[in-house]
N, C-alpha and C positions, 0 to 999 in steps of 0.2 A: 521705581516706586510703584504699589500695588496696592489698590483701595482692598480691603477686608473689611465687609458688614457682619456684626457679630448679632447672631439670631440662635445663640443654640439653648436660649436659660427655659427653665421651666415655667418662667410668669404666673409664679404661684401666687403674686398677689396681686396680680389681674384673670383669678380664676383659672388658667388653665390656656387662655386665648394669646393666639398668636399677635401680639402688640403692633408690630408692626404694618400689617394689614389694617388698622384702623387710620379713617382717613382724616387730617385735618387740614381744613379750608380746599376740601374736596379734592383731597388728593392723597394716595397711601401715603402711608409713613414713608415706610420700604420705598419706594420710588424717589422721594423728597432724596434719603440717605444715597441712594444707586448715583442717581443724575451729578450729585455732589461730589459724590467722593470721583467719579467717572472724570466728571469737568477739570478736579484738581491734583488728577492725576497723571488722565489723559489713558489711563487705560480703562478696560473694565473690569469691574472690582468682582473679587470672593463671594462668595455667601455663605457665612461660615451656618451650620446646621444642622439639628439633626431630624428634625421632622420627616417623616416618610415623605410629607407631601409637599418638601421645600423646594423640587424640582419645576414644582406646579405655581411657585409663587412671580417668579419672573425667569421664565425657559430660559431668558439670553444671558443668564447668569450662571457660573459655575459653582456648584452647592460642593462645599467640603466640609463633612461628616469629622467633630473634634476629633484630637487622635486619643485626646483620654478623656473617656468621659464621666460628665458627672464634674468637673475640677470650675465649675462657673466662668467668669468673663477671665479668668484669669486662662486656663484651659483653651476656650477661644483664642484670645492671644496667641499662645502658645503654638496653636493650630496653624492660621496664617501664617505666624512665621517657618513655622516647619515647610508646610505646601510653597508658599514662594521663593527658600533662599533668597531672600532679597530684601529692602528698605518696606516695611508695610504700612498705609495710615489705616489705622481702625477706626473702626466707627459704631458703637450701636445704635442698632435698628429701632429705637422707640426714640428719637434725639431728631425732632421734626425742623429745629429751628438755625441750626449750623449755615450759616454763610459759606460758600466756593470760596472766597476771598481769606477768610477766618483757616480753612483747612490749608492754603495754598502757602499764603506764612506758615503755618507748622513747618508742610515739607520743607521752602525755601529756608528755613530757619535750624533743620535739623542734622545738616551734613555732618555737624564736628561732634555728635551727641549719639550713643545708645539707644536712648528713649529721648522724645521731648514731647512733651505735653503743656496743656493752657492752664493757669491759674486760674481756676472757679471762684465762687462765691464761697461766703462761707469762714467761720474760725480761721483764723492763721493761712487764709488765700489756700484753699486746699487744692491739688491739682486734678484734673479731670483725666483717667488713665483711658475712659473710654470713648475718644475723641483724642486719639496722639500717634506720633510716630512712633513703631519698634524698629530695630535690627535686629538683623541675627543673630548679634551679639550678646544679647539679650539671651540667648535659648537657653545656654548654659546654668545662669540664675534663674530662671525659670523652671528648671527641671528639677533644678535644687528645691525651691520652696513649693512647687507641686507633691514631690516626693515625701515631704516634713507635712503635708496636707495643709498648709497653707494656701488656702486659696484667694487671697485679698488679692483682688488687678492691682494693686500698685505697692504690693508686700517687696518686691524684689528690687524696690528701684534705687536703694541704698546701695545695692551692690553692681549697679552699672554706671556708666556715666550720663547723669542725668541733667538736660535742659530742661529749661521751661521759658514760656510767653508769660510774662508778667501782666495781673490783671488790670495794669491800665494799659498795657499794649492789645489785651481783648476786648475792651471798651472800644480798641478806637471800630469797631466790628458793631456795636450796641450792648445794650445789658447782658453781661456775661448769667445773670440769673435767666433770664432769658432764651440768649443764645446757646447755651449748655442747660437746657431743658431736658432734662429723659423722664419719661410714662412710665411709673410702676404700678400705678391702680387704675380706677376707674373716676376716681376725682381727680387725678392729674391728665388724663385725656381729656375731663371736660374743661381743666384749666388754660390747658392747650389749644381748644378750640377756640377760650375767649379770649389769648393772646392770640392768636391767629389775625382773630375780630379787630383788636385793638390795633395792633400793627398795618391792617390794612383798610382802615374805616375813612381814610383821608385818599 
């Protein structure tokens, strides 16, 4: 198993700025997501990327450039798995709040499954694709709805065998609104900063 941090999106609607470089509760994002996925791995993880300057964001990471770009967090995916042959957990890089423990169930949870991913918040417990396990089994359906220009992260999961962590088994973690927090603007960085507050004011 092979942590993948996916940083390759445009953050068009945090202006343009690399998300993950912003710090909350004084500490990058990027870092938060590395140390995590690293811990419940136990390797070190990807950096999925295309910024010129993503070499420069933590050296001790290996940056790989999507293989097709432009295809959003789905393309990422796709990516990882291509570069590891191997079981990948992904992660993106704006997602400050992910518990070691929350990611460590996924993998131990994933053996007999395709994909497995955690039930979010949300309508009909939606599942969170970017925060889960792939395989490489996986690549095949992927390439399929990449090519159809489908690019939803979790378009293709009808067509593999798909787990999931039921959202009261991600409770026992805390608020899965919470814990599956990800940054897309500049009012959810500041939200994040006073969940930060909250969680650590005691």
């Amino acid at each position: 198993m092979r942590g993948a941090i996916l940083a390759g999106g445009t953050a068009s609607r945090f202006g343009g700025q690399p998300k993950g470089l912003e710090h909350v509760g004084g500490e990058r994002i990027l870092d938060r997501v590395a140390q995590a996925l690293a811990a419940a791995t136990e390797t070190s993880p990807l950096l999925i990327a295309n910024a010129t300057e993503a070499a420069d964001w933590r050296p001790d990471l290996t940056v790989i450039r999507d293989a097709i770009r432009n295809c959003g967090s789905l393309g990422g995916i796709y990516t990882a798995l291509s570069a590891c042959e191997a079981p990948v957990l992904v992660m993106a890089w704006d997602m400050p709040f992910v518990p070691v423990e929350l990611l460590a169930e996924l993998v131990k949870r994933s053996d007999d499954y395709d994909a497995f991913l955690p039930e979010s918040s949300g309508a009909k417990n939606r599942l969170e694709p970017l925060c889960a396990v792939y395989k490489p089994s996986c690549l095949d359906a992927i390439r399929e709805h990449l090519a159809d220009e489908d690019f939803r992260a979790s378009g293709f999961l009808d067509s593999v065998n798909l787990g999931t962590l039921s959202r009261e088994e991600v409770e026992r973690y805390g608020d899965p609104e919470t814990l599956l927090f990800n940054i897309n603007t500049p009012t959810d960085l500041t939200k994040a900063q006073e969940l930060w507050r909250s969680l650590h004011e005691h």
